[in-house]
Every structure is written in structure tokens, then in C-alpha cells.
C-alpha positions as CSV (number, residue, x, y, z in Angstrom):
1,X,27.0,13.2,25.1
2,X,27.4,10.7,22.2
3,X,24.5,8.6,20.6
4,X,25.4,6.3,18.0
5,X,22.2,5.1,15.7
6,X,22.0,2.3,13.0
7,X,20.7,3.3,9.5
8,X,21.0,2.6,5.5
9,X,22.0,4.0,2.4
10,X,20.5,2.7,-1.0
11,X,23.7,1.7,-3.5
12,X,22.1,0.7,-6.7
13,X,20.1,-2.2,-5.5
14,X,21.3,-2.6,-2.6
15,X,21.8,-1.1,0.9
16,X,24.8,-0.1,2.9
17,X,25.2,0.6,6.7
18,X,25.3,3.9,7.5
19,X,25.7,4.6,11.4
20,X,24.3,8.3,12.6
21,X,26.2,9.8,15.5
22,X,24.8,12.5,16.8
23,X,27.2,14.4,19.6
24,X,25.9,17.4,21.5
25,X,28.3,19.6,22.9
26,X,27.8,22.4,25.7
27,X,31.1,24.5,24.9
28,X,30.2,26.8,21.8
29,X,27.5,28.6,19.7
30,X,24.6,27.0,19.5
31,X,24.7,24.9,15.5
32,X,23.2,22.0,13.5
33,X,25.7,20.3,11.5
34,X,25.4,17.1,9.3
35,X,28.2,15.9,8.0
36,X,29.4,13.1,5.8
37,X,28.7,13.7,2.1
38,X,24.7,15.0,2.9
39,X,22.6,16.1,-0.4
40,X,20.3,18.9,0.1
41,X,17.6,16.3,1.4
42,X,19.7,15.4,3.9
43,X,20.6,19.3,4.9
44,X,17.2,20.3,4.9
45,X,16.1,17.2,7.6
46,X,17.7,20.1,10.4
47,X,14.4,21.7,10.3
48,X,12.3,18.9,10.0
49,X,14.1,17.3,12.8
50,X,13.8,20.2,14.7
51,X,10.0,21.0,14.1
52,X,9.1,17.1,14.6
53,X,10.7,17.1,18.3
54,X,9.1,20.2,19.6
55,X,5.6,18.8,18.2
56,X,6.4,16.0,19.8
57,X,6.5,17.0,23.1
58,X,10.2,16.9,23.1
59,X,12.8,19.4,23.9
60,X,15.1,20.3,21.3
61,X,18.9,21.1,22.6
62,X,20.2,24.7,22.4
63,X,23.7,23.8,21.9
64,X,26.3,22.7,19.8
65,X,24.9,20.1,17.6
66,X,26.8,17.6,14.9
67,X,25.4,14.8,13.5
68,X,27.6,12.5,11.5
69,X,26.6,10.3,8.7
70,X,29.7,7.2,8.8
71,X,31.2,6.5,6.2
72,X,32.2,9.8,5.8
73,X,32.9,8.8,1.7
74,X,29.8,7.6,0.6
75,X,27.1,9.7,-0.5
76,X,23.6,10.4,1.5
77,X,20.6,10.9,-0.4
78,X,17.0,11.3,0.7
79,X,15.4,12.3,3.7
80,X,15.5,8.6,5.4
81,X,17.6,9.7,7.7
82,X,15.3,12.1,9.7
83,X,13.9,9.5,12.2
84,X,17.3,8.0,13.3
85,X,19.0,11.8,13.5
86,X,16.0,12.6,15.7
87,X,15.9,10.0,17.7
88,X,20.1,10.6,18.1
89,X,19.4,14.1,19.5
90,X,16.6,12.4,21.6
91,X,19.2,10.2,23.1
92,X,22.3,12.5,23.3
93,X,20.2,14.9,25.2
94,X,19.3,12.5,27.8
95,X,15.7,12.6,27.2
96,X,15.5,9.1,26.7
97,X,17.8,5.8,27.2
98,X,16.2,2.8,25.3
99,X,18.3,-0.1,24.2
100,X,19.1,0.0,20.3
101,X,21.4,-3.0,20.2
102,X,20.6,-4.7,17.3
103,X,18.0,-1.9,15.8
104,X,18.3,-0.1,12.4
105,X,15.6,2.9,12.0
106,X,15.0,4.8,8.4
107,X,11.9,7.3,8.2
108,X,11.1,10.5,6.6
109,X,9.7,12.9,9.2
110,X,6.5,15.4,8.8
111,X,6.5,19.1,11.2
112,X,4.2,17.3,13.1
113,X,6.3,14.6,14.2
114,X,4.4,11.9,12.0
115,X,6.3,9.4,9.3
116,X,5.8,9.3,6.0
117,X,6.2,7.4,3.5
118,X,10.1,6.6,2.5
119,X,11.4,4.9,-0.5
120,X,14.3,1.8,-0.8
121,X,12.6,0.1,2.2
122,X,12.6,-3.8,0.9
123,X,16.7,-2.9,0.4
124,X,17.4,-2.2,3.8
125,X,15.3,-4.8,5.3
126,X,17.6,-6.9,3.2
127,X,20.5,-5.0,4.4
128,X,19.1,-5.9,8.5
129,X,18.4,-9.4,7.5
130,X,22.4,-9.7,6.2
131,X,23.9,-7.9,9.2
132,X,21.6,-9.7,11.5
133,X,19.7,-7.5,13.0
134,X,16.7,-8.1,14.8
135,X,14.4,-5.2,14.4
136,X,14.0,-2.9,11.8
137,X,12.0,0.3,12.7
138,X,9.9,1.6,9.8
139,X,7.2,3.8,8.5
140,X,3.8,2.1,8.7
141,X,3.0,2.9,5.6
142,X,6.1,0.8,4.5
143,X,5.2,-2.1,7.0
144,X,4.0,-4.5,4.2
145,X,7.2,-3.9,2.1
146,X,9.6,-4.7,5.0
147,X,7.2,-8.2,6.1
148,X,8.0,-9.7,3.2
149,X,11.5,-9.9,4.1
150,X,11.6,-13.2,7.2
151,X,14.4,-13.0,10.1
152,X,13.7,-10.0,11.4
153,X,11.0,-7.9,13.4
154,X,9.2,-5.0,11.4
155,X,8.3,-2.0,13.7
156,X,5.3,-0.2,11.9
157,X,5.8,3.3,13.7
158,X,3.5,6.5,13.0
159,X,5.0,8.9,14.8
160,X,8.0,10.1,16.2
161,X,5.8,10.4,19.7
162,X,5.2,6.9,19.6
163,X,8.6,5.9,19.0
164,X,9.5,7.7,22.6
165,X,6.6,6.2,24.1
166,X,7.5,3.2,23.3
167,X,11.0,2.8,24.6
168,X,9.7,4.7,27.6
169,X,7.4,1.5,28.0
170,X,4.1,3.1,28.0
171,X,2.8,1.8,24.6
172,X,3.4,-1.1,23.0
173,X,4.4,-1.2,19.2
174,X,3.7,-5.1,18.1
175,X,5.6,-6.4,14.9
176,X,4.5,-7.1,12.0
177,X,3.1,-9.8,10.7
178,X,5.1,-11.7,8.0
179,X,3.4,-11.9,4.5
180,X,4.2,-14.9,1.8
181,X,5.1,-13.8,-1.4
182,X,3.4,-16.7,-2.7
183,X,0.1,-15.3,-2.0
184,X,0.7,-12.0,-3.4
185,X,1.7,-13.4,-7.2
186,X,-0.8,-12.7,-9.4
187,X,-1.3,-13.1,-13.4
188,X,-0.5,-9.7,-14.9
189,X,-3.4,-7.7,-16.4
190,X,-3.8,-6.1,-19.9
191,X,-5.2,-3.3,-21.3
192,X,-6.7,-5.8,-24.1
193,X,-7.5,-9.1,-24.5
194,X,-6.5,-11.0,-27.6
195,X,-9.9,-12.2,-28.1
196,X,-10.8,-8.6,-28.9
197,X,-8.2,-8.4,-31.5
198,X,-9.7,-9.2,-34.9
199,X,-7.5,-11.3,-37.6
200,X,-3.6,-10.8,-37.3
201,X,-3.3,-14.7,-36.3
202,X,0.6,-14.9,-37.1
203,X,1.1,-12.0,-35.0
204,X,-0.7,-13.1,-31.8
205,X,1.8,-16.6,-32.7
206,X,4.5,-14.2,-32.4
207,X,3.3,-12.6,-29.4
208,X,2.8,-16.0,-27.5
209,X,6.0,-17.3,-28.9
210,X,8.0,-14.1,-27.4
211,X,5.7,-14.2,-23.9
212,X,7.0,-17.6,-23.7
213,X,10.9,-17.4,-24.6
214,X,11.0,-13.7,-23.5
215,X,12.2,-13.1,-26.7
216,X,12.3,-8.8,-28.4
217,X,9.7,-8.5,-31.4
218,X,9.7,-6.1,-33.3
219,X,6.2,-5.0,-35.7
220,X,5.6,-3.6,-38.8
221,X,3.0,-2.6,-40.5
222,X,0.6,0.5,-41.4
223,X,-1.9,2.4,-39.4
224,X,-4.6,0.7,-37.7
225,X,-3.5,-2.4,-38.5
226,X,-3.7,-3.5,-34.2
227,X,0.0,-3.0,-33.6
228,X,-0.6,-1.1,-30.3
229,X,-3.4,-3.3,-29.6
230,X,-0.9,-6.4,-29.3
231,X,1.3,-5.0,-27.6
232,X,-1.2,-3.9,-24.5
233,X,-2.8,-7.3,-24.6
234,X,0.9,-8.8,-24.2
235,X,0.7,-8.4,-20.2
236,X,-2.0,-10.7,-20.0
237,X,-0.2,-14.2,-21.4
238,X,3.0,-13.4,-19.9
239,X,3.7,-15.8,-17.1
240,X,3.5,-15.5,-13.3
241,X,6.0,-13.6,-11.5
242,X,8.5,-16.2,-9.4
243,X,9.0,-14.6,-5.7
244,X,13.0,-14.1,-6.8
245,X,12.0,-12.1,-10.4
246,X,9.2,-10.1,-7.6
247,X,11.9,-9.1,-5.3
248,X,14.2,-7.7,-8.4
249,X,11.7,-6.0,-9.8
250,X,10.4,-4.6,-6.3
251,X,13.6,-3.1,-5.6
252,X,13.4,-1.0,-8.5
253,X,10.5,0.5,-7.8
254,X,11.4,0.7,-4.1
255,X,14.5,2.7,-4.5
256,X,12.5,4.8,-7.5
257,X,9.5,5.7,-5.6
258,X,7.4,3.8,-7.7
259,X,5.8,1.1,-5.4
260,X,2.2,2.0,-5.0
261,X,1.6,3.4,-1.1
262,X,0.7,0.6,1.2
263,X,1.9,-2.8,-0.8
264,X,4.3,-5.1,-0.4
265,X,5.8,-5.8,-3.5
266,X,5.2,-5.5,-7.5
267,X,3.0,-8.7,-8.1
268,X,2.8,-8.5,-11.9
269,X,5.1,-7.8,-14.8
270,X,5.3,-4.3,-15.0
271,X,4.6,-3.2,-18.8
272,X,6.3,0.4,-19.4
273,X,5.5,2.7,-22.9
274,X,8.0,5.5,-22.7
275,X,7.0,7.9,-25.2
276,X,9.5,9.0,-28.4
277,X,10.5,12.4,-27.1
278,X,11.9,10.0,-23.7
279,X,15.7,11.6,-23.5
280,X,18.8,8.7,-23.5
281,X,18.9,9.1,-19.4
282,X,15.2,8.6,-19.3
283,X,15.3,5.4,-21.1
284,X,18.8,3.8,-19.7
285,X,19.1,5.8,-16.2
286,X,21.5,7.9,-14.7
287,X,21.5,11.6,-13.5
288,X,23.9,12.9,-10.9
289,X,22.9,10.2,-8.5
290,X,22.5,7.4,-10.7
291,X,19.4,6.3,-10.7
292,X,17.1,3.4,-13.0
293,X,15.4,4.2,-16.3
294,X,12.9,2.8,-18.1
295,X,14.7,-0.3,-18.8
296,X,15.0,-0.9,-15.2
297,X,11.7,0.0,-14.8
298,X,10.7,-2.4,-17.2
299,X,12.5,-5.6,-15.7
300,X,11.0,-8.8,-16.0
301,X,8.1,-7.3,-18.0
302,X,7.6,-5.7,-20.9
303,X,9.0,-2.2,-23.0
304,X,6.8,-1.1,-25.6
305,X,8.7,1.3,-27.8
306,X,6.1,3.0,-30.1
307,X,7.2,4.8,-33.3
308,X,9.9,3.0,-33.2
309,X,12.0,4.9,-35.7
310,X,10.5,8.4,-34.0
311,X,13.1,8.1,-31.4
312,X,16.6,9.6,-31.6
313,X,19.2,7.6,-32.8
314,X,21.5,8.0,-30.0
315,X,18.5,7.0,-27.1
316,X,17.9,3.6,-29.8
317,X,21.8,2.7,-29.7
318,X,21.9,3.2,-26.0
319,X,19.6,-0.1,-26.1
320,X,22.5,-2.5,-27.5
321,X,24.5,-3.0,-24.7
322,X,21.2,-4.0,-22.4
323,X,19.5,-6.2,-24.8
324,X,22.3,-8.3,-24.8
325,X,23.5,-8.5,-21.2
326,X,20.5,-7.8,-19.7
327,X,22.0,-5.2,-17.2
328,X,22.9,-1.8,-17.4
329,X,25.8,0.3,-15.6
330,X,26.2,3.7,-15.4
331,X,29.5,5.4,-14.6
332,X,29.3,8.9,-13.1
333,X,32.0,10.9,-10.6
334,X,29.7,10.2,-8.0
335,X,30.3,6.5,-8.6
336,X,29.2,3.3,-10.4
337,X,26.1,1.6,-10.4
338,X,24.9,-1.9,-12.2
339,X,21.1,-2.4,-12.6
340,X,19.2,-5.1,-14.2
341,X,17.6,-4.7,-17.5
342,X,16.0,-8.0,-18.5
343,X,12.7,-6.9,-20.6
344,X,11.1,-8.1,-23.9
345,X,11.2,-5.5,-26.1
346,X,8.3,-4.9,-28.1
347,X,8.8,-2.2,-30.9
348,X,6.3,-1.0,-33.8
349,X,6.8,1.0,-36.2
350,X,5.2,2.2,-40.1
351,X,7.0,0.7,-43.0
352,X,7.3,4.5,-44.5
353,X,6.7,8.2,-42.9
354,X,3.3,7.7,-44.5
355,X,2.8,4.6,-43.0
356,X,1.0,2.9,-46.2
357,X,4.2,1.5,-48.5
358,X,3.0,-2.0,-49.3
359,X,-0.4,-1.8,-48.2
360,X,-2.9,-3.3,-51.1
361,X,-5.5,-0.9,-50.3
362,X,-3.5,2.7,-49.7
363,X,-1.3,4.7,-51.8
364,X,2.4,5.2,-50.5
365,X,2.9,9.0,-51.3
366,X,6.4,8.3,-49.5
367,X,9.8,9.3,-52.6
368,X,12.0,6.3,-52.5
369,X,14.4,8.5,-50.5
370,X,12.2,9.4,-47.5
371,X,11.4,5.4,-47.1
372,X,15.1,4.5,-47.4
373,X,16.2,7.3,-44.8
374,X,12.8,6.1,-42.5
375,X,14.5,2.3,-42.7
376,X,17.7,3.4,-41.9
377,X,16.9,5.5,-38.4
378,X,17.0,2.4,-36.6
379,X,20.0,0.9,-37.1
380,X,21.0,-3.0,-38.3
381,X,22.5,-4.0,-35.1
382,X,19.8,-3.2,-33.4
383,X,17.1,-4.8,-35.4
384,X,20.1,-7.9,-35.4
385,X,19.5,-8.2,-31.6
386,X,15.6,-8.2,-31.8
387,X,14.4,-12.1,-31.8
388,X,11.0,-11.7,-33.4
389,X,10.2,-9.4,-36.8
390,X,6.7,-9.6,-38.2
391,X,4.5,-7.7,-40.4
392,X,1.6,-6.7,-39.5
393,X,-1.0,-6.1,-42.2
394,X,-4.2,-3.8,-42.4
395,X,-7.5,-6.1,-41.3
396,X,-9.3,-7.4,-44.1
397,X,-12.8,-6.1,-44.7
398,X,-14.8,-9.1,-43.9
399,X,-13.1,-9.7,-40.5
400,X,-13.5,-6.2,-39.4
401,X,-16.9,-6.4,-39.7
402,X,-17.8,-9.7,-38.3
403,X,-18.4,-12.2,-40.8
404,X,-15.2,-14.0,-40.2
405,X,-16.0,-17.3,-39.3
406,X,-12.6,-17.8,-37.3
407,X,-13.1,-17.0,-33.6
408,X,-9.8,-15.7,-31.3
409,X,-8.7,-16.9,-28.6
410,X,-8.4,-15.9,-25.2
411,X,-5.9,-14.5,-23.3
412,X,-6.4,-17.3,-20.3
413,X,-6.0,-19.3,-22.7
414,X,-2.7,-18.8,-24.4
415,X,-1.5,-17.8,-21.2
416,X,-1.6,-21.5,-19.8
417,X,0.3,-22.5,-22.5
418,X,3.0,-19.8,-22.2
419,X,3.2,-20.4,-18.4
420,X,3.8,-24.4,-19.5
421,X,6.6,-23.5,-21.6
422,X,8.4,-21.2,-18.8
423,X,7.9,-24.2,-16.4
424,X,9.7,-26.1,-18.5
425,X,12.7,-23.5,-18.9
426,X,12.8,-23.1,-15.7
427,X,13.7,-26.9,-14.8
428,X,15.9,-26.7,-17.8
429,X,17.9,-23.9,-16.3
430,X,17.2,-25.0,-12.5
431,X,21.1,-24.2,-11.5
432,X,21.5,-21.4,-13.4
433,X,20.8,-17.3,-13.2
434,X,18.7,-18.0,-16.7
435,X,14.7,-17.9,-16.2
436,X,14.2,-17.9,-20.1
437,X,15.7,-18.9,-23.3
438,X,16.4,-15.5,-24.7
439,X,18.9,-15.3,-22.1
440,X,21.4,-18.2,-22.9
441,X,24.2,-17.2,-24.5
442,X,26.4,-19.3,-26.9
443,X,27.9,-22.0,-25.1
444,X,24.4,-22.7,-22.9
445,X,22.7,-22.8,-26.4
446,X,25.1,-25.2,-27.2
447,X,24.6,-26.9,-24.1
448,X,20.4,-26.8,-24.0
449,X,19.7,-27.0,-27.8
450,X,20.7,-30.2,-29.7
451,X,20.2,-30.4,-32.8
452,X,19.9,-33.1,-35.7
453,X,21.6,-33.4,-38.8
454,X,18.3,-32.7,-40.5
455,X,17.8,-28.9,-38.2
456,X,21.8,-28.2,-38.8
457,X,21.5,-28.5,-43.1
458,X,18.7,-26.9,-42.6
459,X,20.3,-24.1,-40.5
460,X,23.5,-24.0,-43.2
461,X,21.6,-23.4,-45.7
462,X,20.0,-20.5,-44.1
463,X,22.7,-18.9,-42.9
464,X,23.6,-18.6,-46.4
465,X,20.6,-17.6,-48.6
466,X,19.3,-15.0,-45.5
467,X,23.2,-13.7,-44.4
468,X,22.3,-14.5,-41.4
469,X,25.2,-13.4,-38.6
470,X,26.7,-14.7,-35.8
471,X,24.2,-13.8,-33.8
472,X,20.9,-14.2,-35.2
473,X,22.1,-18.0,-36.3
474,X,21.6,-18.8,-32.3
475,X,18.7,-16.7,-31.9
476,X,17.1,-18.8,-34.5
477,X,18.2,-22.0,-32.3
478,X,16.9,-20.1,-29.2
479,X,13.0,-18.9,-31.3
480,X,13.3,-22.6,-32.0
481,X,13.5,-24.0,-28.7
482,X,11.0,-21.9,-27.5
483,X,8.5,-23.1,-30.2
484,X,9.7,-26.9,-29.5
485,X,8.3,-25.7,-25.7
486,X,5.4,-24.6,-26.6
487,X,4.5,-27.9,-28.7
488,X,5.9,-29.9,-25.1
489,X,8.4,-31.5,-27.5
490,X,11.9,-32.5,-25.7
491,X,13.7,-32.2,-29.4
492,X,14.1,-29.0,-32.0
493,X,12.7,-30.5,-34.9
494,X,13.1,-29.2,-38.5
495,X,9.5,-27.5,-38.3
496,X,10.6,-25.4,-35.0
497,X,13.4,-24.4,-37.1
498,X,11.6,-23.2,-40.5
499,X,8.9,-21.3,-38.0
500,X,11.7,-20.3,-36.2
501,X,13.3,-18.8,-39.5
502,X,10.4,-17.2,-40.9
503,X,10.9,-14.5,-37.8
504,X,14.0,-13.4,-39.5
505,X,13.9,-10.0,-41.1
506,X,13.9,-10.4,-44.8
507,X,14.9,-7.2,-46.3
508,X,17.5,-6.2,-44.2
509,X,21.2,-7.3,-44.8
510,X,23.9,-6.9,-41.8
């Protein structure tokens, strides 16, 4: 007998169909066979399968067994396939005879017959929604991810017992109730607040300035001086999430395993610190079966890259092609995968190995050599395609001790201000896939960014005295307009652009 059940594969951020047949044939040695391109989590669901029924109550066939995972060419990864094979034998072997028109099932199965938890969940209850089907059969510890996705029934299931008891009709599974994204949004929370963060004023302006344009900073300055500090209080003035940025973002950690057990979605801007010794796949993604990195990981939030020039040259190239497109793909034989990669970069770093060239108070022990060969382990076009460079000095005496009689602001504070400014970029960009100005490129700066005749002399001559390029001529325009948002101002006016310009490395040449 033939039994034909409806499941999902995870392809990058998305989810495919993937129908389970499960035959069971009389003639022949008794087997268990899965076919169709299974990985070794697939394989090994024969014996949890087979354990699961027979706690279950069930009966598990002695026969000839092949289950089939269609289409034969794509590859099946992950054990969320265990429920729907089961329930296939189930069906195949005449124990049961429930109606599945319309039904997709994904579920990790325990010995004991119970579900666990099972990653890519909010993917395939896209995938239902777009094929249009009407119930989607879940874990029930993956009810809340599901019910945030509306057109379709969520089936919160424990058990593989309850599943048969259900289509038997002598328990009744209710849906789930639908949750609003909207009241799941929350502001994201920080390690710090920037009221703790004594002195350093221009750098919590640059901070607020790249919360609000989603603009890359990068810092500079010696030890102690609070570098790490504004970086961990960065979460809390970044915006709200939207519900379409949540749903990105949740997918990532979905399909990684990283959504916390029991919620519905990633609420807040994730903030990720991979440390130095993090390896080029760690950071960007890939593996056998591509999967996200760090970048990924880090979407619509925040990548704090400590020790900047600590990391290896090759993992700090492998950054270009993402900072600029705001996506990464990786290629394998396996196949090709795009995911998104829209983060503000926040990078620190010592101005020598020593960490004290330039500062008033310490000695550099550093040759001239060891500081030029420190500068030079992170490359020009990468610092080109970071918005943002400040310095960072050591806290003067009298502020560190209290005396200082300017007080700092709060978080809440600048927040509301940054949150302003991204409500007005996102009106600007209403029809487009931008949410901030870092991600125009050159013909939408054109487009969103006039400028006088007062803000262009201004701009030629700094394109000459600072060799400005290409590209950090528009990401002065783009700083600019972010500042001109901040101040509620409709027009770029030639103050936006000198602040704007004073964020320009000054002792590097491209």
C-alpha cells in the first residue's frame, strides 16, 4: 500500500515541497529504505521512527519498507521529516485512514513517540501559506513561530500518539491562536546605557548618527578609552524592528536553530560579537550545506568586530562584497544559496600593537614599522566602505572621577530621535526595498539627496584636498542626509555636509 504525505525542505530562506511516499511491500526481505538525497539525519530517523511507533501503541510493519523523499534531486537535511515518514508507515499499513488533503506535517521525533523541537518552522509555514494549504501540523513547542504566519491552521501536536488519536476522532487538537507581530516588537536592549558612558561626546554623535542611517563605524583609539562600552550600548538607540525586517531576521535564526524555545519571532535587533580567532565560514557562512554566518546572523542589527586588525586578512576581505550589497551567496557542489546581510558594522581597534601611539598621557613603545604593518592589516577598501571613522580618546581625569559638570544623556532618549529619523527614511523610501540611507546606491542618492550649489563647492573641494573616491564622495551625501534627519531638516545643508566630512578617515589615502 501507498501513502503519499506533504512536507518541506529549507532552501536558504526559503522552503520547498517535499512529498514523502512511503510504500510497504509484502513480497521480499523485510528493509527500511529512504531514498532521495537523505543526510545522515535523515538515515538515522529509521530508528527513531521505528522506536516512536511501537511507544506509541502502534505496530510497526515487518516488511519491505521504502520511503521516498520527492524530488529525488534536492537534498534532505535534518530530522523534520520523522513525523510525516511515521505517520506514512501509519497509513500505508492500514492502521489509520485520516484525510490529509491539504495538510503539510514537519516534526522531529523522541523514542518515546513525543515531538521535539524542529528548526526552519516560520519557512515552511510560509511555504503552506503559498501553496495554500490549510493546516500545517507542528511541534508545540514551535506553535508560536508558525501563528505568526495568517491563512492557515497551526496544529500544536506533542506526540505522535496524539496525532493518531486525533484523526481517529477521539481527541481533539484545537488550532492555534494567531499572534500580531505588532505586539511582539519591542525596543532592543543593551548591555550599557550611554548615560553610564563618561565624556566621549563626538563618539556617542557618531553612534546615534550610524543607529539612525545604519551607517558601518569604525573606532579608534587606546585602551580603556570606552570603545567596547559604545558599542554594547548601541542596541539600545537603534530603532524598532518593522514586522517585515522581524520576519527576515526570524528566518535566520529559524533555519539556524537560534530562535529561543517557545517564541515566535526575534523581536529586537540582534547584536552579534564574533570573536578574532572566528574562521572566514564562521563569519560569512557556508559548510557542506550552506548555511548563515555571523553576517546573517547579524541582519538588521548590529556586528561588533573587536580587535579589528586581530582578525585574519582573508576573514576581513571576505566582508567587501556584503557591505556593499547587503547579501551574501555561497556557491558550493551541493548548490547555491543567497542570504541577507544587512548589518551596521561596528569595528574598534588600537591605533598601534601597544595600543598608546598618540595618547598624551602614555608612551608608544610601538618602532615605526610595527605601527605601519598594524595599519596596514586591514586593508583601504575596506576601511573605504566603512561610513563612520572616529577617534576615540582616553577619558580625561576630571570626568572620570566625577567633577564634570556635563551630564549624558540617556539611551531613551537618543533613541526617540533615531527612531524619528528612520520614520522619515522610511516614507522617503516607501516603494522601495531600502529601509535606511546606507542602503541607496548611486542613482537613488541622486534621486533622494539634492543638493545646493553651496553643499556641491563644498563637496569639490573636498574631494580634492581629502582624495576622497568614488565611493566615499556619496557616502559623505548619504552621512549627510542622515544628519539633515536627525535635525528634521527636508534640505542637506552645508553644516550636514562639513559634519558629514569630518567622519572621513584622515590619514589614510586610497
Amino acid at each position: 500500500m501507498l501513502a503519499k504525505i506533504s512536507s518541506g525542505a529549507a532552501v536558504g530562506l526559503d522552503a520547498t515541497l517535499v512529498d514523502v511516499e512511503v510504500d510497504i511491500a509484502e513480497a521480499g526481505l523485510p528493509s527500511f529504505t529512504i531514498v532521495g538525497l537523505p543526510d545522515k539525519a535523515v538515515e538515522e530517523s529509521k530508528e527513531r521512527v521505528r522506536s516512536a511507533i511501537k511507544n506509541s501503541g502502534a505496530d510497526f510493519p515487518i516488511s519491505r519498507i521504502t520511503v521516498n523523499l520527492a524530488p529525488a534531486d534536492l537534498p534532505k537535511a535534518g530530522p523534520a521529516y520523522d513525523l510525516p515518514i511515521a505517520l506514512g508507515i501509519l497509513i500505508a499499513s492500514g492502521q489509520i485512514s485520516p484525510d490529509l488533503a491539504l495538510s503539510l506535517f514537519l516534526g522531529e521525533l523522541s523514542l518515546d513517540g513525543s515531538l521535539r523541537h524542529t528548526n526552519a518552522i516560520l519557512p515552511m509555514a510560509f511555504l503552506a501559506k503559498e501553496k495554500r494549504f490549510k493546516k500545517v501540523f507542528v511541534p508545540k513547542i514551535n506553535e508560536k513561530e508558525a501563528s505568526v504566519v495568517s491563512g492557515i491552521d497551526v496544529y500544536p501536536v506533542e506526540s505522535l500518539l496524539e496525532l493518531v488519536r486525533f484523526f481517529a476522532k477521539t481527541l481533539e487538537i484545537e488550532p492555534a491562536p494567531k499572534i500580531k507581530l505588532t505586539s511582539l516588537l519591542v525596543k532592543s536592549e543593551a548591555e550599557f546605557d550611554f548615560s553610564e558612558i563618561i565624556g566621549q561626546e563626538a563618539a556617542k554623535r557618531a553612534m546615534e548618527i550610524a543607529a539612525a542611517g545604519g551607517h558601518n563605524i569604525f573606532m579608534k583609539g587606546s585602551p580603556g578609552s570606552g570603545k567596547t562600552m559604545l558599542a554594547r550600548a548601541l542596541p539600545g538607540i537603534l530603532p524598532t524592528m518593522t514586522e517585515d525586517e522581524a520576519l527576515e531576521v526570524t528566518k535566520i535564526y529559524s533555519i539556524t536553530g537560534n530562535l529561543p524555545q517557545g517564541e515566535s519571532i526575534v523581536s529586537a535587533r540582534p547584536f552579534r560579537s564574533p570573536h578574532h580567532t572566528t574562521s572566514r565560514i564562521g563569519l560569512i557562512g557556508g559548510g557542506s550545506n550552506p548555511s548563515p554566518g555571523e553576517i546573517s546572523l547579524a541582519h538588521r542589527g548590529v556586528l561588533f568586530c573587536d580587535e579589528f586588525p586581530e582578525y585574519p586578512r582573508n576573514v576581513l576581505e571576505s566582508l567587501r562584497q556584503p557591505m556593499e550589497d547587503g547579501v551574501i551567496t555561497i556557491s558550493r557542489a551541493k548548490g547555491s544559496v543567497t542570504y541577507p546581510a544587512t548589518f551596521i558594522l561596528v569595528a574598534a581597534s588600537n591605533p598601534c600593537p601597544c595600543g598608546y601611539y598618540g595618547d598624551p598621557k602614555r608612551a608608544c613603545t610601538c618602532l615605526p614599522g610595527q605601527i605601519a604593518r598594524y595599519e596596514k592589516r586591514v586593508s583601504g577598501p575596506i576601511l573605504d566602505r566603512i561610513d563612520i571613522h572616529i577617534d576615540v580618546p582616553s577619558v580625561e581625569a576630571q570626568k572620570l572621577v566625577g567633577k564634570s559638570d556635563v551630564k549624558s544623556e540617556a539611551s531613551r532618549l537618543i533613541q526617540k530621535r533615531v527612531q524619528k529619523a528612520r520614520e522619515v527614511q522610511n516614507k522617503r523610501f516607501k516603494n522601495t526595498k531600502i529601509k535606511s540611507n546606507s542602503e541607496m546606491n548611486t542613482k537613488e542618492v541622486k534621486k533622494f539627496c539634492e543638493l545646493s550649489d553651496e553643499c556641491r563647492t563644498m563637496l569639490t573641494s573636498a574631494v580634492a584636498t581629502m582624495n576622497l573616491t568614488a565611493r566615499s564622495y556619496f557616502k559623505v551625501i548619504k552621512i549627510a542626509r542622515t544628519i539633515a534627519d536627525l535635525a528634521g531638516e527636508a534640505k542637506i545643508s552645508t553644516l550636514h555636509i562639513a559634519e558629514a566630512l569630518q567622519y572621513r578617515p584622515k590619514d589614510i589615502l586610497y
